[in-house]
N, C-alpha and C positions, 0 to 999 in steps of 0.2 A: 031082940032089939039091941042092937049100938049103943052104951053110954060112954059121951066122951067126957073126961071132968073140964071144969072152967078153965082150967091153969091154960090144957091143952088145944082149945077152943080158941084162947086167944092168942096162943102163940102161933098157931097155924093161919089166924086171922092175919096177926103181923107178919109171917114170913109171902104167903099170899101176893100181901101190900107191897110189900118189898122186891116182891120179883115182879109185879105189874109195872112200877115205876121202875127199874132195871132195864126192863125189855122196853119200853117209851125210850127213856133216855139212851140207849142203845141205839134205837130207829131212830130217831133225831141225826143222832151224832153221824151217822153212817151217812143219812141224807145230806146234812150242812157240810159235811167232808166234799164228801164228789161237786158238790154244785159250786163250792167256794175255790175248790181245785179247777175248777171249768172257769173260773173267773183268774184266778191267779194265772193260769197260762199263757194271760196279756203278756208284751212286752212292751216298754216304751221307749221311744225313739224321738227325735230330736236334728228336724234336719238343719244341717248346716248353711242351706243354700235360700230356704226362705224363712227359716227361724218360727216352724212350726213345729210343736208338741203334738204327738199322735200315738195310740197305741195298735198294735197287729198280734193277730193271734199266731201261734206256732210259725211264725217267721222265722228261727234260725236267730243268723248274727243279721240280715241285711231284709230292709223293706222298702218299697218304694212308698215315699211319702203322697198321700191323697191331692195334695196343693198343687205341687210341681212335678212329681214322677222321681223325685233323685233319689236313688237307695241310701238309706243312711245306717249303721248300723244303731243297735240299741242299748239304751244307757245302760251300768252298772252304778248301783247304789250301793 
């Protein structure tokens, strides 16, 4: 039979711990990246012809606004 003493018992308990919450918090972060990246790649626009706020997805520099159809380019903040 295996004796392991106390010392070693709880440090392997602690390191255990610490690599279950590593690997969690790893898979989180990797999740909320991509999904919050999928959202930042709005852009927003501002047209000048009916003075409506809209945003478009991977538009480039020009979108046609929903309201009126006039392409406007999108703001820089």
């Amino acid at each position: 039979m295996i004796t392991v003493g106390f010392e070693t018992f709880v440090t392997a308990f602690l390191v255990a711990g610490l690599l279950f919450f590593a690997v969690i918090w790893l898979y989180h972060e990797r999740r909320d990246r991509l999904f919050y990246d999928h959202q930042r790649l709005r852009h927003v626009h501002h047209c000048v012809k009916c003075d409506t706020l809209y945003t478009a997805r991977d538009s480039g520099q020009l979108a046609p606004c929903p309201a009126c159809g006039f392409k406007n380019p999108s703001l820089r903040f």
